[in-house]
N, C-alpha and C positions, 0 to 999 in steps of 0.2 A: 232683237226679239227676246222676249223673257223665257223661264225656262220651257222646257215643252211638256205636255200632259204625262205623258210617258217617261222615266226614269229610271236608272235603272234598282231592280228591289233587293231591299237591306235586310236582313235579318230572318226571321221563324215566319214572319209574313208572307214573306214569297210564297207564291205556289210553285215558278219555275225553280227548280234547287240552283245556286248559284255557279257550281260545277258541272252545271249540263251545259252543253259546246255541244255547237252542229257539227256534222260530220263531214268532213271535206277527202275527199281523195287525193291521194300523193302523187305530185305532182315528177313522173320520174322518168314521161316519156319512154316509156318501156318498149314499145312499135320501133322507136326507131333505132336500139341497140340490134349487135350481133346477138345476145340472148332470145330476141324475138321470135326467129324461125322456129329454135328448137321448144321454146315453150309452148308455139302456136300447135307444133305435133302433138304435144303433150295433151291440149285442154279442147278433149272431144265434146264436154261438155257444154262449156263456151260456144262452140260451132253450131252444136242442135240449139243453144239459146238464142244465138242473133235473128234468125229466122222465124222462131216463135216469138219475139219481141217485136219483127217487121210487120209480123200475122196480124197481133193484135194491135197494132196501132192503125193496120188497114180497115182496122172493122168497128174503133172506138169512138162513141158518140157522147157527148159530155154530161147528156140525160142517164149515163149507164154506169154502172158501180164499176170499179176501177178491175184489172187485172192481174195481180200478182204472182210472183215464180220466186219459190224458194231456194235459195242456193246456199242454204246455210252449210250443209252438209256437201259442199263442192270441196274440192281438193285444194290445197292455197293458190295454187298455181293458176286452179281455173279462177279464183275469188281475185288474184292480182291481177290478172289479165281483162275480168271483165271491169276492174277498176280503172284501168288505162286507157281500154275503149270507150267508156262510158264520159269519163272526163268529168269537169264542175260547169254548171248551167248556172245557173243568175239566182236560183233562190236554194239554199240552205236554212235549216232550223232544226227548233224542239219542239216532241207535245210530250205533254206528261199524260197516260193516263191512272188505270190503277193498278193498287199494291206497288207503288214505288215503280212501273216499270217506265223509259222514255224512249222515244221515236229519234230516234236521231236522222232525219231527211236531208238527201241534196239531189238536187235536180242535176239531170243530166245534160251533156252539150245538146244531147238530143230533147228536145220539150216534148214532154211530155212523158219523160222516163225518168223516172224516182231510184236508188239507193235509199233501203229504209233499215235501218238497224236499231235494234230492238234490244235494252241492257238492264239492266237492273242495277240499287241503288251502288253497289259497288262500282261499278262501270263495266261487268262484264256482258260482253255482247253476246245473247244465248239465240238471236234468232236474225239473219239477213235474207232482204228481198231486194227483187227489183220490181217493180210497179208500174203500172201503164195508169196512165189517166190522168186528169189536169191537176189534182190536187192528192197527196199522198191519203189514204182511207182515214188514217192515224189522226190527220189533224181536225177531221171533222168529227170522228167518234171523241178525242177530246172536248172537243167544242158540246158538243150536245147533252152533254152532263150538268152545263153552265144553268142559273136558274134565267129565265125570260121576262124578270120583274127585276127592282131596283128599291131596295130599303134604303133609306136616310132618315136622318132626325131633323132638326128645327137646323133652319141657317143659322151659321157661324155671326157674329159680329165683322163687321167690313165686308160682307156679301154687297155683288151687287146685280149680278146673273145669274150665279148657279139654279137659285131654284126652277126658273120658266126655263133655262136649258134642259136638268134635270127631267121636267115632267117634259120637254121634247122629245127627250131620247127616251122616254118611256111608251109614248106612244108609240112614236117611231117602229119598236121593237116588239108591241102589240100588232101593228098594221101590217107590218113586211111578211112578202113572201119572200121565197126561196129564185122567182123568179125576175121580182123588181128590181129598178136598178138600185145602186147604193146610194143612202143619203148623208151628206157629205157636209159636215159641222166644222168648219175653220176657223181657229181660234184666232188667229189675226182682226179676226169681223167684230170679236165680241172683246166688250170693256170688262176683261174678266181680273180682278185685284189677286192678289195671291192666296189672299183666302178663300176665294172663289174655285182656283186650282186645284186646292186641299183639300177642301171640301168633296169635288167632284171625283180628285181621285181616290179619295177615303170610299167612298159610296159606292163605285164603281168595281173598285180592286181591281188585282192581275191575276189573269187568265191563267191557262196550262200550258198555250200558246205563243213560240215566239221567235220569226222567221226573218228574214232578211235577203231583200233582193239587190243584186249590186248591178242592172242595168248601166242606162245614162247615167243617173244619180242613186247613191243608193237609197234604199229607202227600208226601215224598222217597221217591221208590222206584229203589232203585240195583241194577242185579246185580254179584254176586262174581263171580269168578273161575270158579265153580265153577258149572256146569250146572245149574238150578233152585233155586239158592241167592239170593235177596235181600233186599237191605236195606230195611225197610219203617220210617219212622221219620213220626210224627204230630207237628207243632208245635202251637204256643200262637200269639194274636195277637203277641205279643213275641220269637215266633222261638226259643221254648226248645224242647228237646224233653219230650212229656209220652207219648209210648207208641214203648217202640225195641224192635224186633224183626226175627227174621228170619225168612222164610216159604220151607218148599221144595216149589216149585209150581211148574209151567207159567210162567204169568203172575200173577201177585196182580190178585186179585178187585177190588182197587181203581180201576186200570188200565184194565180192562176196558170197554165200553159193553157195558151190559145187553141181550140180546134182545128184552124186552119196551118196550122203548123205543124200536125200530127206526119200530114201527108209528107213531108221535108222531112221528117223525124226517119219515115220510114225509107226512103229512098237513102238517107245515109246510113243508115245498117246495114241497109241490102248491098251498099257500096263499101261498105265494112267487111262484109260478108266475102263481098265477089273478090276483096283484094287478099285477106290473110290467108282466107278458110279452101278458095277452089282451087 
């Protein structure tokens, strides 16, 4: 398969700065040392949080603005402990938005529970949450900044798709609501030359946007330039790519933590809860 729409971006062009990195938690098993007990006394804080994160995941509907709880101002002790319990969930990433600052997101074991760290361009972290709701606030207030239209010039020489792609995805992204499903352009389908590629991603550009799920396969999900435009690309264990497309949608379903998984979310806090905390 030829290269895929998405790349990753060189130079002053990027909008994502090349030194933003999602944020991953330390993997250090900390529950199961002799340190545990005594730090579990320590972090009362921690304790009144499991239960307000079980609350609102009992009562979140995916039509409702998300819920956040600041812990920035937590002691380290409770800040490491609730990293431990919280764990790495299947999608990490970035959004950029303004005055230089970025989101750094990772999903929790539990879905539908976000780690959002919040840093500025030096990398210091001046604001941490933890988030309830399917998709972190962050990445969709980046997103909405995006413009909902698509400038280009005259085809390239060696075109042989881009333009009717082009005014597809333009439509496309006039039509859509917030509610439709996503529609779903596979570049495998189309006789696209490599000028055709250039082209579309010249036109398009990179987003502020740009996350990573490591399910079954993993899968890169970038935004364009372009308002409900992104790049949704499936690897192999080797790192090729084997499904490249682009979805114009809200957020791609991949992304997302499922509604029905909220319920599961909460019976393992509360089982969190019932083992460290009573």
């Amino acid at each position: 398969m030829k290269p895929g729409f998405w790349v990753a971006p060189k130079g002053e062009a990027s909008v994502i700065p090349l030194d933003a990195e999602p944020l991953h938690a330390r993997r250090l098993n900390l529950l199961a040392t002799n340190r545990a007990d005594e730090l579990i006394r320590r972090c009362w804080r921690t304790a009144l949080l499991l239960p307000a994160l079980a609350d609102a995941l009992a009562v979140y509907k995916s039509d409702r603005p998300s819920r956040m709880f600041d812990i920035t101002d937590y002691p380290e002790d409770d800040r490491e402990l609730i990293t431990q319990i919280l764990g790495e969930g299947e999608v990490a990433g970035v959004a950029v938005l303004e005055n230089g600052i970025i989101a750094q997101v990772q999903e929790a074991v539990m879905a539908g529970v976000w780690r959002i760290r919040f840093t500025v361009g030096d990398g210091r972290i001046f604001a941490d949450y933890i988030e309830v709701g399917s998709i972190p606030a962050a990445v969709r207030l980046a997103c909405s900044r995006l413009p909902a239209s698509i400038s280009h010039g005259a085809a390239p020489a060696g075109a042989m798709s881009v333009m009717p792609l082009l005014t597809e995805i333009g439509d496309r992204i006039t039509r859509h609501r917030d509610s439709d499903p996503a529609h779903v352009i596979t570049f495998s389908l189309f006789p696209m030359s490599p000028q055709d590629m250039t082209f579309l991603q010249d036109s398009l550009g990179v987003g502020p946007v740009r996350l990573t799920s490591r399910g079954y396969r993993t899968c890169r999900i970038v935004a364009t330039g372009a308002r409900k435009v992104w790049s949704v690309q499936f690897y192999d264990v080797m790192d090729t790519i084997i499904l490249d497309t682009l979805e114009i949608c809200d957020i791609p379903s991949i992304a997302i933590a499922a509604e029905e998984d909220f319920q599961d979310s909460r019976m393992r806090l509360r089982e969190m809860e019932e083992a460290h905390f009573k």
